[in-house]
C-alpha positions in Angstrom: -89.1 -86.7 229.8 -90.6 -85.4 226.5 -92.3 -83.0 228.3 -89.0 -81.4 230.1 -87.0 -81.3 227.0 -89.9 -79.8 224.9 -89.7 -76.0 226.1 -86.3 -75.8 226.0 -85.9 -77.7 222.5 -88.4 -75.7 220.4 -87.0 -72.1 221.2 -83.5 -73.8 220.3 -85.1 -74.7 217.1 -86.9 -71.6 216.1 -83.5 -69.5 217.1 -81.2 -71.2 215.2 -83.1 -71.3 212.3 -84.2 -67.4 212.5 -80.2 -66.8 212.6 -79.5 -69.3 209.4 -82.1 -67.5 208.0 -81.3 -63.7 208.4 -78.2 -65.0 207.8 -78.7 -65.9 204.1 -81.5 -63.0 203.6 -78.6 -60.7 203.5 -77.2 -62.7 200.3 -80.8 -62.4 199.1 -81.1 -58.8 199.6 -77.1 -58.6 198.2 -78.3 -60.5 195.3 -81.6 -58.6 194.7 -80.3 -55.5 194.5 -77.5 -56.1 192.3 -80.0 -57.2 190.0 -81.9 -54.6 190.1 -78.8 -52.6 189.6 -77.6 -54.5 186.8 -74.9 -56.6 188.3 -73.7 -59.7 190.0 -73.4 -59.1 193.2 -71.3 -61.4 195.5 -70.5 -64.6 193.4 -66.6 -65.8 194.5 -67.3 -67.4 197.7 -69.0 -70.6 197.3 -71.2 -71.6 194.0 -72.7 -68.5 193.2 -71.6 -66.9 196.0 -73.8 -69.2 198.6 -71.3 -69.5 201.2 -70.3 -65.3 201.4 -72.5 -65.2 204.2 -70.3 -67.3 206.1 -67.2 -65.8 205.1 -69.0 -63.3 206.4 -69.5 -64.6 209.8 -66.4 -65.8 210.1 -64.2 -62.4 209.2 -66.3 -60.5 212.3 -65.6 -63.2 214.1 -61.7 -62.7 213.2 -62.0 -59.1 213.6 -60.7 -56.8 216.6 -62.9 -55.1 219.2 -62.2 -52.0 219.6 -64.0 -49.8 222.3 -62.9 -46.2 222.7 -61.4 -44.7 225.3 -64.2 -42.2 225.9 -67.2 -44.7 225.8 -68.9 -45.7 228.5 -67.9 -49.2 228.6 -71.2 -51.3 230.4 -73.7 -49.3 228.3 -71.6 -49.8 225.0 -71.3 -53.3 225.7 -74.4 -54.2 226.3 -76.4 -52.5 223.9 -75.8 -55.1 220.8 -77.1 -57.8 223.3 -80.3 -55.7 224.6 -80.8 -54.5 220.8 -80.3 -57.6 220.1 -82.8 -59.7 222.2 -86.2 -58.2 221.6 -85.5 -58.6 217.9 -85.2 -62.4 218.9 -88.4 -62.6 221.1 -90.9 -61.5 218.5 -90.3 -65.2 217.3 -91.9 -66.4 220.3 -95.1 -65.6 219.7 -95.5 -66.5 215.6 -97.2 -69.5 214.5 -95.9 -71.0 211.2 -98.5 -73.6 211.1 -101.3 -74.4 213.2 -99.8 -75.9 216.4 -96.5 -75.0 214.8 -94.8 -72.5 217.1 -93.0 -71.5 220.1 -96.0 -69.7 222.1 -99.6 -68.9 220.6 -100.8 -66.5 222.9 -104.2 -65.3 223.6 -102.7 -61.8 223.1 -99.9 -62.7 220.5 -100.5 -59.5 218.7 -99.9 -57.1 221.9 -96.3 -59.7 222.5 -95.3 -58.4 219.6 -95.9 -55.1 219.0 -94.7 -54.6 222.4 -91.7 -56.3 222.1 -90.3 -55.7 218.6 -90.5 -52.0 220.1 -88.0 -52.6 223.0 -85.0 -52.3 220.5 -85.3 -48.6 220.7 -83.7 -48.9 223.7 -80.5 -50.9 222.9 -80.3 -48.6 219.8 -80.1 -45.5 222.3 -78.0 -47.4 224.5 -75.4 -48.1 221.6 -75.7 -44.4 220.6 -74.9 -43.2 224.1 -72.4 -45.5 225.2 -70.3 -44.6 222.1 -69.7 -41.3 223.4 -69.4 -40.2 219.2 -71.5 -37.1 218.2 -72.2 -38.6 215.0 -73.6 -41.9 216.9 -75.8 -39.8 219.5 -77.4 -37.9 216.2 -78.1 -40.7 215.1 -79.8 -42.0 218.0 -81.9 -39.2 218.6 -83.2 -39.5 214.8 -84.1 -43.3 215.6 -86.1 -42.6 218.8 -87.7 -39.4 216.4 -88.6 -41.7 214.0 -90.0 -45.0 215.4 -91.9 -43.4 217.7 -93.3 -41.4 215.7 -94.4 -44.2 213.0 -95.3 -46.7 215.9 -98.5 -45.4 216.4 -99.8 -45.9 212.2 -97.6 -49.2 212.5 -100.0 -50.2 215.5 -103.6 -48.7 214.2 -102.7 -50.7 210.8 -101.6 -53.7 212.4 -105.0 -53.2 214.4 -107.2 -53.6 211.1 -106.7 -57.8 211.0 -107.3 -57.3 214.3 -110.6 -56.3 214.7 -111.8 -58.3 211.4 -110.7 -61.8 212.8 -111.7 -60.1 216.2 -109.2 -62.3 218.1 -105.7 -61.0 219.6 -104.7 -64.6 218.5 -102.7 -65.0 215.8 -103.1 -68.1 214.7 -107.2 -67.0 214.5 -106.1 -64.2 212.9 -104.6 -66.6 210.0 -107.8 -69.0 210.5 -109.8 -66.1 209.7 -108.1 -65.8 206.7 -109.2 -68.9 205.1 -111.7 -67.8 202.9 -110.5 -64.7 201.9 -107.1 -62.9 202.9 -107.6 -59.3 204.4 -105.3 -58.1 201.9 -108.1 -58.2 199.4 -111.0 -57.0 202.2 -112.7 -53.6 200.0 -110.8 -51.1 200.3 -110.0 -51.5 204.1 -107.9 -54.2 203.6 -105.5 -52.7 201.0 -105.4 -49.4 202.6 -104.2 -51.1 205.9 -101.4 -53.3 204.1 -100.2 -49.9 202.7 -100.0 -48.5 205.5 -98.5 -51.0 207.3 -96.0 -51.7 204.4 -95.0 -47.7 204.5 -95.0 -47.7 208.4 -92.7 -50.9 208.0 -90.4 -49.5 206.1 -89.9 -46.4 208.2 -89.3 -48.7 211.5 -87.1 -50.9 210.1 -85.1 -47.5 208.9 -84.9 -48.7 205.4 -84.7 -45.7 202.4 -86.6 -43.8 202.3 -86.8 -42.7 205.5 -83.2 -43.9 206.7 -82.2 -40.6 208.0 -80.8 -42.5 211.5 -78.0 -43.7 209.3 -77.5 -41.0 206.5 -74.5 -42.2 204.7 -73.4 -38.8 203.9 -73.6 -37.2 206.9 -73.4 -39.9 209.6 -71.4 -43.1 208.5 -72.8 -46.2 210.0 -75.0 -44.2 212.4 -75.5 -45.4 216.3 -73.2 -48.3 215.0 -70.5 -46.2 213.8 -67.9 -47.0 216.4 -68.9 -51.0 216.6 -66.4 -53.7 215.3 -66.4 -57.4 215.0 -69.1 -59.8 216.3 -70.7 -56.3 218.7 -71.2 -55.2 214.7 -72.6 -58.7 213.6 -74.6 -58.2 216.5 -76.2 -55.4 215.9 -76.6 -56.1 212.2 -77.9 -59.1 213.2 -80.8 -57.7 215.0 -81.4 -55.2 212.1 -82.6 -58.2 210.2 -84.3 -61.0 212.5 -86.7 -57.4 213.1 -87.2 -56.9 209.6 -88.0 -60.9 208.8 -90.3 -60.5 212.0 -92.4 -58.0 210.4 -92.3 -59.6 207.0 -93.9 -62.8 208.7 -96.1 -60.4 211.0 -97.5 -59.0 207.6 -97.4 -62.2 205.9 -99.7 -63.5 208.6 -101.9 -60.2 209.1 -102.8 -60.0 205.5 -101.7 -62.8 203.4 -103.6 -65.6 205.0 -100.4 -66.7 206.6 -100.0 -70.4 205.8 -103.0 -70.6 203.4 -102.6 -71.4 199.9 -103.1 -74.7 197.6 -101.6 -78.3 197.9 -101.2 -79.9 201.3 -101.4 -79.3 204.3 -97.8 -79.7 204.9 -97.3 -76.8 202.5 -98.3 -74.3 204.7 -94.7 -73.4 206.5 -93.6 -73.1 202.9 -96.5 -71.1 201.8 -95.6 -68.8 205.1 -92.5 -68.0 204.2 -92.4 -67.5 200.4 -95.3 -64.6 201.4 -92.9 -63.2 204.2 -90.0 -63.1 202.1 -92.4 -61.8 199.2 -92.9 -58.6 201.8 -88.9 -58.7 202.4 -88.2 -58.0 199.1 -90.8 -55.6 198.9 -89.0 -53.5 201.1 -86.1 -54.1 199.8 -87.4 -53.2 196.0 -88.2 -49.7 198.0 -85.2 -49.5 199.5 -83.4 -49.7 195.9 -85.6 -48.0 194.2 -85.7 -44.2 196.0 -84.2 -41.7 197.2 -84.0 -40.7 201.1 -86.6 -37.7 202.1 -85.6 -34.6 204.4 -86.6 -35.3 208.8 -89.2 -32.7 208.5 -90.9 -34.8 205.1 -90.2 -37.9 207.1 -92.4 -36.4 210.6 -94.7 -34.9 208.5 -96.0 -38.2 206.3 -96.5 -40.2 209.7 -98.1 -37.6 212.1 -100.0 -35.2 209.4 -101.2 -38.6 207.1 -100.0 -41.7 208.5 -101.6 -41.1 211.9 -104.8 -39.7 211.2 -105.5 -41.6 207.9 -104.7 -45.5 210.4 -107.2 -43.7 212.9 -110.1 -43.3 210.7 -109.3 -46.5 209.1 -109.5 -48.1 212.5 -112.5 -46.2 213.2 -114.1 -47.2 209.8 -113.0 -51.0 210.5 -114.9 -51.1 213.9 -118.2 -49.5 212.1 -118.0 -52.3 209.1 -117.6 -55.2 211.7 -120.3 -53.7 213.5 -122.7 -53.4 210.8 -121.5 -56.6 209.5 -122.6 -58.3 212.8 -125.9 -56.8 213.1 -125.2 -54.4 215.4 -127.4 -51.5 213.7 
């Protein structure tokens, strides 16, 4: 019976925790920035504000949806779900301790880069279907954009890769043990950058958030979303971003490694993502947004070229390393 209830339970578990959790890593980020800002942030709801994100929740849930007349009802309606689900499946494949996941797969790396790209397309979807000028601009910016910074976002991501030399990763993590690839020479910090800038470019985040432009484009490819299609959407926005905060964690920050117990290590795991979370976020606060042309010309004139070499000067150090010359 166990063994029936087992692949059902555990993605049950490991989704309803990723949505309590992006959940309260808006109050985090809420709270970080106003900080950073110098002020409270939200504080009325709850002790210290802990329960706004549920009053959150619970006004888009209240709220009216509105679709416009001129929308293209299927695709707008089903874009927060397809936006909504590869966001969701990177999950799958992340190990928060050893034996301590949905699926470990042999190639658990190539799940999730291939997947956590896949939102592109609801994000299209919710710009078309909107049938708004300002939402199709916005949409053509994304597809601009992540494309463009997939390719350094993949050749960094690549690095822990070929040092652990296992698509695996939970070997990946293993390999860590002794020393985090982080703090490899010089490869290793030049890949976390990389990834790190490449992160925050596909996640959107300022600097490079030109797909939502405040000033020229109001809530972007979202712009004529309301209620829970919004949540939704928003929704998504995050789980990706937490995703790639544990993908880094785990690429170059020895994952669940680190002193006391063994029991620890989930704990250990996610004080290092959310470390990377609000590394991004301390970016995002901290700078201004950069012209398209700036933005295109960082990933495919440096990004691009500099993750190549690096690639190329990983594969000759684990090489040489191994004896091979």
């Amino acid at each position: 019976m166990l063994d029936l209830v087992t692949p059902v339970l555990v993605p049950f578990i490991v989704l309803n925790v990723v949505i309590g959790m992006v959940t309260y890593v808006t109050l985090l980020e809420r709270k970080f920035a106003a900080r950073m800002q110098s002020r409270i942030g939200p504080y009325r709801v709850g002790p210290h504000g802990l329960l706004q994100p549920i009053a959150d929740a619970l006004k888009l849930m209240m709220k009216e949806d509105v679709v416009p007349t001129a929308a293209d009802r299927p695709v707008f309606n089903l874009a927060p779900i397809v936006f909504l689900i590869p966001c969701m499946l990177i999950f799958a494949t992340i190990p928060f301790a050893p034996g301590l996941g949905v699926a470990d797969l042999n190639i658990g790396i190539l799940f999730f880069l291939a997947v956590s790209s896949m939102e592109i397309v609801g994000l299209f979807m919710a710009g078309w279907g909107s049938n708004n000028k300002y939402a199709m601009l916005s949409a053509m910016r994304a597809v601009n954009q992540i494309i463009s910074y997939d390719l350094p976002f993949i050749f960094a991501a690549l690095v822990p890769v070929m040092l652990a030399g296992s698509l695996k990763l939970s070997d990946i993590a293993a390999a860590q043990s002794g020393l985090w690839f982080v703090f490899y020479p010089v490869i290793g910090q030049l890949a976390f950058i990389a990834f790190v800038v490449s992160t925050l470019a596909a996640e959107n985040r300022v600097p490079f958030d030109i797909l939502e432009a405040e000033s020229e484009l109001v809530a972007g490819f979202r712009v004529e979303y309301s209620g829970m299609k919004f949540a939704l959407i928003q929704l998504g926005e995050y789980a990706h971003i937490i995703g790639s905060s544990f993908l880094g964690a785990l690429l170059f920050l020895g994952a669940w490694a680190g002193p006391g117990p063994e029991w620890m290590g989930p704990l250990w795991f996610l004080l290092k993502a959310m470390f990377l979370f609000l590394l991004v976020t301390w970016v995002r606060w901290s700078f201004v947004r950069i012209r398209v042309d700036q933005i295109l010309a960082l990933s495919w004139k440096l990004l691009l070229p500099s993750t190549l070499a690096l690639l190329v000067a990983t594969a000759i150090v684990v090489v040489w390393r191994s004896g091979g010359f």
